[in-house]
C-alpha positions in Angstrom: 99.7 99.1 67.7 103.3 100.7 68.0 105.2 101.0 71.3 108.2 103.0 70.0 109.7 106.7 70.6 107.9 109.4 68.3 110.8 111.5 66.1 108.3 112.9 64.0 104.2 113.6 63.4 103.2 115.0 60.3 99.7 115.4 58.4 99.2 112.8 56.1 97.8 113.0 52.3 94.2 111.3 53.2 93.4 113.8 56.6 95.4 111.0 58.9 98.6 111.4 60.9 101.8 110.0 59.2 103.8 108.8 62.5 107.7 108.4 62.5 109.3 106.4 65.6 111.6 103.8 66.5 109.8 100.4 66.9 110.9 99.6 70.8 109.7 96.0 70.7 110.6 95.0 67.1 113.5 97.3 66.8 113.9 99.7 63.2 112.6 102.6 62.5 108.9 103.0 61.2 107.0 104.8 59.0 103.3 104.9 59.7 99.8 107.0 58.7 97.1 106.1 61.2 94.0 107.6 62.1 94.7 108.2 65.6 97.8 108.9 67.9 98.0 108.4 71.1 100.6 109.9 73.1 101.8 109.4 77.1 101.9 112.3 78.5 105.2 113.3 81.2 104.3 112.0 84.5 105.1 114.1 88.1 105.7 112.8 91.4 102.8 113.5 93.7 105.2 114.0 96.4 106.9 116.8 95.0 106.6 119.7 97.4 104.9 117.8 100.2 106.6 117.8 103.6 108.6 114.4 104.2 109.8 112.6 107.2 113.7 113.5 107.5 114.4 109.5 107.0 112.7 109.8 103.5 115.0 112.2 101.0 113.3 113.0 97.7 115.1 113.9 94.6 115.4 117.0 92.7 111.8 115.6 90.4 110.2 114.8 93.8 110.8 111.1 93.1 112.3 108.6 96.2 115.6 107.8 95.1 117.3 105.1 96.4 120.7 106.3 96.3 119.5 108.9 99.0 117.9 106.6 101.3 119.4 105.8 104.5 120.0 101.6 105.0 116.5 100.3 105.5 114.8 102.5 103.1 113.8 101.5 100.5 111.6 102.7 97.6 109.8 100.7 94.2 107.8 101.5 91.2 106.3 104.8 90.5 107.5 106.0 93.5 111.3 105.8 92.9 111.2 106.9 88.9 108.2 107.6 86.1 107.7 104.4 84.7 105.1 102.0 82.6 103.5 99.8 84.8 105.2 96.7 83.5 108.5 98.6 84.7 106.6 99.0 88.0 105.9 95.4 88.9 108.8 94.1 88.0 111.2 97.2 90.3 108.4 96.5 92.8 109.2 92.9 92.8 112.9 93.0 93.0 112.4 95.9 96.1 109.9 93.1 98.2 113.0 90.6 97.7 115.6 93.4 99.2 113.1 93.8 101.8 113.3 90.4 102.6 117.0 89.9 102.2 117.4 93.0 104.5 115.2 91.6 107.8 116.6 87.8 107.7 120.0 88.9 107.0 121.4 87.9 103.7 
């Protein structure tokens, strides 16, 4: 298995799928034919077009951005930007900390 941005899919010589991308985790360009691609798909906000609370300002993708936020508010993970879930957790954990900084005051 890959995790890298796909340049380029093209039929390969023995009916597979020759894959080009850049290798995120190992770095490099690679050259691959596999039998089977699998490809993430674009992901949309669910909130995009539904009515919010005037605290809560969404962005033009429908997403909670924090730059828009009034103090106090406060967004994480797929909320705030499409993301992998890894990317998730970890903006999830860093927004409960701010959380916490903001009520005791540090």
């Amino acid at each position: 298995m890959v995790k890298g941005k796909v340049a380029k899919v093209t039929e390969g010589q023995n009916g597979g799928v020759v894959v080009e991308a850049e290798d995120i985790l190992n770095g490099g360009k690679v050259n691959l034919e596999v039998d089977m691609l699998v490809l993430a798909t674009g992901m949309e906000s669910s909130l995009k077009g539904v009515p919010m609370p005037d605290v809560v300002q969404l962005d033009e993708n429908g997403f909670v951005a924090p730059n828009l936020q009034k103090h106090g508010i406060l967004s994480a993970g797929v909320a705030k930007f499409p993301g992998d879930v890894n990317s998730s957790i970890q903006d999830s954990t860093g927004t409960a900390l701010k959380a916490i900084q903001t009520v005791v005051g540090n």
